[in-house]
MARMARMAR-552022 format. One record per residue (C-alpha): residue number from 1; residue in one letter; z, y, x. Coordinates in steps of 0.02 Angstrom, whole numbers, always signed. Each point is the difference from the previous one (the first is absolute). Example, Ala and Ser with C-alpha at 12.3 -4.5 7.8 and 13.67 -1.06 7.14 Angstrom:
2
> 1	A	+390	-225	+615
> 2	S	-33	+172	+69
% end
This chain:
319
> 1	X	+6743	+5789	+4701
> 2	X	+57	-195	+5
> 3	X	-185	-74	+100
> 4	X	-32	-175	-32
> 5	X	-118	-100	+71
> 6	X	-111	-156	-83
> 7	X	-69	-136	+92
> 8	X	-124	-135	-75
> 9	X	+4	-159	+80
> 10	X	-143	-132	-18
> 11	X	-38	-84	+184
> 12	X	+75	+151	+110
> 13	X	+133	-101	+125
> 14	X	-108	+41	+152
> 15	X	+38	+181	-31
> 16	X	+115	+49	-133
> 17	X	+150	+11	+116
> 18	X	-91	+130	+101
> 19	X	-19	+84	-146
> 20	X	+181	+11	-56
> 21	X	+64	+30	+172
> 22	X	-105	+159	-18
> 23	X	+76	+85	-151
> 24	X	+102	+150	+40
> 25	X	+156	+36	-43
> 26	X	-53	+121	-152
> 27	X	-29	-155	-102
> 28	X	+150	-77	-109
> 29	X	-75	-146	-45
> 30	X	-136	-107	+47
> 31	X	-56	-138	-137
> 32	X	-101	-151	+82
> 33	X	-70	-82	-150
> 34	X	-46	-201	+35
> 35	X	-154	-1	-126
> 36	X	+12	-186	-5
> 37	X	-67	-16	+180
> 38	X	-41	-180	+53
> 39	X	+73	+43	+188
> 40	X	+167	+64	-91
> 41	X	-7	+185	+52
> 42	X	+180	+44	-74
> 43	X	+77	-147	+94
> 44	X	-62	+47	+147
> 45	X	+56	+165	-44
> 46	X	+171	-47	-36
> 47	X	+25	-94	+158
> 48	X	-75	+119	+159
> 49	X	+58	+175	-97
> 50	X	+182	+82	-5
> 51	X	-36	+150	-64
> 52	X	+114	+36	-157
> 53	X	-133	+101	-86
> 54	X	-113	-131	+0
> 55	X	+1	-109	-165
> 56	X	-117	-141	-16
> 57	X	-57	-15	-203
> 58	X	-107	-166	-51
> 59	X	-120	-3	-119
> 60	X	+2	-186	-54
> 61	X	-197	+7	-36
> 62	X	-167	+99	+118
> 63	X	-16	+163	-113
> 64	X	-129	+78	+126
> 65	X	+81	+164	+121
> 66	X	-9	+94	-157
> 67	X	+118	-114	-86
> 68	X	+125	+1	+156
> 69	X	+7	+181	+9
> 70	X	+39	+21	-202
> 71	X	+132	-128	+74
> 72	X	+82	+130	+136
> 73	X	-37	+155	-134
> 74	X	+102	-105	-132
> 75	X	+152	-3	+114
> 76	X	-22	+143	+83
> 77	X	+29	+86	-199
> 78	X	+143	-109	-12
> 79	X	+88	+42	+162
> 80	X	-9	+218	-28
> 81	X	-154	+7	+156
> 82	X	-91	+172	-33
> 83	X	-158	-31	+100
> 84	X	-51	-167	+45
> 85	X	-151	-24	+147
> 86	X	-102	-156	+4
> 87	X	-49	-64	+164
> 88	X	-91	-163	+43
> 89	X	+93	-134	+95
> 90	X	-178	-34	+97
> 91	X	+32	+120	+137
> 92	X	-153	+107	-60
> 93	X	+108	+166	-63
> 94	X	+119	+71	+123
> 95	X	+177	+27	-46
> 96	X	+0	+162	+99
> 97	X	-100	+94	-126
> 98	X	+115	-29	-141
> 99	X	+68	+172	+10
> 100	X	-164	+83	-18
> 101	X	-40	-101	-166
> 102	X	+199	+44	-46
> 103	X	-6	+177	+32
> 104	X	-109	+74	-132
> 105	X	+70	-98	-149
> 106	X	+189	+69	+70
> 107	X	-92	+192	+21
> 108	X	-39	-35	-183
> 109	X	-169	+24	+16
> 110	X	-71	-203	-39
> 111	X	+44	-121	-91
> 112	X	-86	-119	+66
> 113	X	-80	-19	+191
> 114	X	-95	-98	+60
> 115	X	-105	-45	+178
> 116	X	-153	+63	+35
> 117	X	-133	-74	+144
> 118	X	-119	+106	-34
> 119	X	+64	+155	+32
> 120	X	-29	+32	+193
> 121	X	-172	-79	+97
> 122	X	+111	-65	+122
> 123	X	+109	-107	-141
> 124	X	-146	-103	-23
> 125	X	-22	-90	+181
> 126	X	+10	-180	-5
> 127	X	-40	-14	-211
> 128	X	-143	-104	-12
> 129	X	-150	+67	-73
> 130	X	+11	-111	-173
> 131	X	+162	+59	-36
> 132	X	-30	+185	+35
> 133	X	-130	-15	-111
> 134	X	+79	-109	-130
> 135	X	+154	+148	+8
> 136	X	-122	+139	+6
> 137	X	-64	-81	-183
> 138	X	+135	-49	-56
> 139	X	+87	+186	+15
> 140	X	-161	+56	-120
> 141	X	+47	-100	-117
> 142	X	+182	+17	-1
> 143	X	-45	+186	-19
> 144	X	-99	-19	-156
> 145	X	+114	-121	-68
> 146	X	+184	+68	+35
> 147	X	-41	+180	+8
> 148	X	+75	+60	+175
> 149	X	-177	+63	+77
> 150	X	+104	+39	+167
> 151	X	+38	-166	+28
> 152	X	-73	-109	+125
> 153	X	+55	-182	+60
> 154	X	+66	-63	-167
> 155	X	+25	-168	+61
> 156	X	+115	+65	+126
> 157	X	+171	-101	-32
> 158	X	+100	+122	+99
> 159	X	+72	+97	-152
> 160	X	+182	+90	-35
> 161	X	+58	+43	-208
> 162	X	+156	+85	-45
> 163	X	+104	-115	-111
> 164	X	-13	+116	-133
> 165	X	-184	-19	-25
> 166	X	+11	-168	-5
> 167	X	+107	-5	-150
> 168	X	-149	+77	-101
> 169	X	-117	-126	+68
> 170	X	-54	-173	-110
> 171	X	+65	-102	+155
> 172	X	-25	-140	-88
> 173	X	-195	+18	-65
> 174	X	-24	+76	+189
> 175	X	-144	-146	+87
> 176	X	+48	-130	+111
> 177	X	-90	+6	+145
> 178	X	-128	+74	+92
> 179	X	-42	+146	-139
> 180	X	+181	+26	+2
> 181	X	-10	+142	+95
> 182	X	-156	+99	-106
> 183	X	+102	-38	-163
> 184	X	+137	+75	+78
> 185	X	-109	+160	+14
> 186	X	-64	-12	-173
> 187	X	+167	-27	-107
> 188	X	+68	+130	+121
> 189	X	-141	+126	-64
> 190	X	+48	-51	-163
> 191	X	+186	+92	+17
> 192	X	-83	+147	+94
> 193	X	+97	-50	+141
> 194	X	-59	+101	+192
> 195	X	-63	-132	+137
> 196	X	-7	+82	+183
> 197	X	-126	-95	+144
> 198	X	+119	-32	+164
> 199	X	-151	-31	+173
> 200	X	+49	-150	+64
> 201	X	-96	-101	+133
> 202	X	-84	-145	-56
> 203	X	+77	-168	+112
> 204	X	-32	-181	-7
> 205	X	+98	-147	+49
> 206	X	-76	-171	+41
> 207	X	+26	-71	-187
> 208	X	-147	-46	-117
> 209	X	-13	+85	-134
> 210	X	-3	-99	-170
> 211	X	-87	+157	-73
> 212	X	-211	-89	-42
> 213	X	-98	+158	-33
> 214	X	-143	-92	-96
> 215	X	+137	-97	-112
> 216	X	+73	+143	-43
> 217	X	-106	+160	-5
> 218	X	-49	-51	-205
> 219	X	+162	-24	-47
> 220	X	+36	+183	+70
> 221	X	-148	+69	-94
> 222	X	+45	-65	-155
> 223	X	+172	+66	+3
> 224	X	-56	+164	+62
> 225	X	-104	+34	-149
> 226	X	+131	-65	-86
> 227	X	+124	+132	+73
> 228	X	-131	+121	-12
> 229	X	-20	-20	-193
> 230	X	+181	+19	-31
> 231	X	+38	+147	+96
> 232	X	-122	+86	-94
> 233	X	+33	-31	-150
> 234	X	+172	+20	+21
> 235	X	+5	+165	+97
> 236	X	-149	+66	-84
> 237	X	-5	-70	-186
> 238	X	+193	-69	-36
> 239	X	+127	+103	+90
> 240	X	-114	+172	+19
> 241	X	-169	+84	-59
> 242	X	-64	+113	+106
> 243	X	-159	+101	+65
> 244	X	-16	-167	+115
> 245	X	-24	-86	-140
> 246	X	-105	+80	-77
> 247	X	-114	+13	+145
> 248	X	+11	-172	+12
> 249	X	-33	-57	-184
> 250	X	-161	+143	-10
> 251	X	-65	-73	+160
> 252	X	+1	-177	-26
> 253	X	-80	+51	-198
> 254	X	-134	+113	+75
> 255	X	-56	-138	+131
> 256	X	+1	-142	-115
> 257	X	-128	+127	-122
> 258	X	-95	+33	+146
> 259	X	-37	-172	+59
> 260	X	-25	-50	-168
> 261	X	-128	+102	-43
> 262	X	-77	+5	+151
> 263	X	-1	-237	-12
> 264	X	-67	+36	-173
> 265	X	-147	+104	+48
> 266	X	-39	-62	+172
> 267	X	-11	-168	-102
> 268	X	-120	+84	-143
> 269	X	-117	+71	+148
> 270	X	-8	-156	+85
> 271	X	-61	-90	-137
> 272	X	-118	+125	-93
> 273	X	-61	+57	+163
> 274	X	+7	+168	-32
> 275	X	+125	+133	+122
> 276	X	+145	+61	-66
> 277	X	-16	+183	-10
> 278	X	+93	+118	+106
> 279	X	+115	+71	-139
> 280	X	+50	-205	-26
> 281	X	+34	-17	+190
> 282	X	+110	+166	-10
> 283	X	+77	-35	-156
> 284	X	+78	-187	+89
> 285	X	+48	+79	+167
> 286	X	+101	+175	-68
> 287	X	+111	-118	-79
> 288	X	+16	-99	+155
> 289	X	+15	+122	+117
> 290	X	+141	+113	-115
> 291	X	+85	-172	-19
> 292	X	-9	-8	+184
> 293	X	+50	+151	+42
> 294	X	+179	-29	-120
> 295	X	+61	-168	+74
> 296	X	-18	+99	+160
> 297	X	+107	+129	-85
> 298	X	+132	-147	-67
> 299	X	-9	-65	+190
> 300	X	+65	+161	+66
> 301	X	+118	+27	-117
> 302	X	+67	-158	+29
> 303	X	+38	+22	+175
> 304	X	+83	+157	-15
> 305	X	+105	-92	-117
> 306	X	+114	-114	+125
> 307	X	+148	+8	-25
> 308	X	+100	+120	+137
> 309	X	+181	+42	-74
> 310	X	+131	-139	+58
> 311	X	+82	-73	-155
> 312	X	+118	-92	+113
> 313	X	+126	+161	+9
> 314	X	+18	+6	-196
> 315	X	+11	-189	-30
> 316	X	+141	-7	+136
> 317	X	+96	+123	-89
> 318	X	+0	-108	-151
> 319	X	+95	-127	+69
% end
């Protein structure tokens, strides 16, 4: 397996030689992508590194870290790289673990990992208490949005893809920048393609974050529902029709009767003043509660429906 490594720039010089000198030997290549930083990242590059796998790529406008990495992916296709890991030149993901997000896509069992800070109580020391809490959200959503329900830390930029995944991927419709990673997960759910949690500890360097929860938490809601629309109809309406979906259509039906009734007659006592009878009250909650009772059914058969055979090993042997 030819392991390549991709490295967004944007305001990293205090750290992002650390970061390089730290990549093992496994790795072929290491991409260092100058996202049109204002401190000139690649130059900087270019002038205090010697390594010959490093290779310094400019992107002659900002395009966000989501936009930089589609950068390294790009060339990373182009030069024959079968698995290509994306580590942050902030000093926040340790090199060291690279073969333990490498390992499972090689074993053929992923196709896509990806770090997880959740997974052991002692990973979480030193994560302030908004962003646990912002993550521990956040994952909720990415699981009702992008479908991998055993998933946590989806903002997690510490992520590894084999090549040949990639080439089934939109990489140009794929967002910009800070949902880069969650669309990742959805148009990744889309193929059917496996994604495997690597523990990781979480660390943090003395740089300020340019990440303003309150700025962007609606703009992540909106595009969740927006992800969340999509998947289903396209897993449950376009591509498939299943027993999910039918739970899922005679839920939603029954509820909306339910609540319906129940509006219309709740609004009729109210303004006759007389009590709805008890036949009236059952006849708007057995709906309800059937309804109920199937979107539950939809939910569990939607999480028993990740994705968990590796289509990396097939698409490999097609090229």
């Amino acid at each position: 397996m030819r392991i390549a490594v991709a490295i967004p720039c944007y305001k990293v010089t205090q750290q992002v030689l650390s970061v390089i000198a730290a990549i093992g030997a496994e790795v072929e290549a290491i991409y260092a992508v100058d996202d049109a930083c204002p401190d000139g990242s690649g130059r900087f590059i270019e002038d205090n590194i010697h390594d010959p796998r490093v290779r310094v790529l400019y992107n002659p406008q900002n395009r966000g870290v989501g936009g930089a990495v589609v950068t390294a992916y790009e060339a990373a296709i182009a030069d024959g790289m079968d698995i290509v890991v994306k580590i942050d030149g902030d000093g926040q993901m340790n090199p060291a673990l690279l073969p333990h997000f490498v390992r499972p896509i090689v074993r053929g069992q992923a196709d896509y990992t990806k770090g997880n800070r959740f997974y052991r109580p002692e990973s979480l020391r030193g994560m302030p208490p908004v962003r646990l809490f912002g993550n521990a959200a956040l994952s909720f959503l990415t699981k009702l949005s992008c479908g991998y329900w055993s998933s946590m830390d989806p903002t997690n930029g510490y992520t590894a893809i084999h090549t040949a995944v990639l080439r089934k991927l939109p990489l140009e419709k794929l967002e910009r920048r800070y949902f880069f990673e969650t669309d990742m997960l959805f148009h990744l759910n889309t193929i059917r393609a496996v994604v495997h949690d690597v523990p990781m500890d979480a660390v943090y360097a003395d740089e300020e974050s340019n990440l303003k929860v309150s700025k962007i938490l609606p703009e992540f809601l909106r595009k969740h529902v927006g992800r969340l629309v999509k998947r289903y109809a396209y897993l449950y309406l376009l591509r498939d029709f299943n027993i999910g979906s039918l739970y899922s259509i005679l839920g939603a039906l029954l509820c909306l009767v339910g609540v319906i009734f129940g509006v219309i007659h709740w609004v009729q006592s109210a303004a006759t003043g007389h009590p709805a009878s008890s036949g009236t009250v059952m006849f708007a909650a057995l709906p309800l509660i059937i309804g109920i009772q199937f979107l539950i059914a939809f939910l569990h058969y939607d999480v028993s429906n990740v994705p968990r055979e590796a289509l990396s090993p097939e698409l490999s042997d097609e090229h």
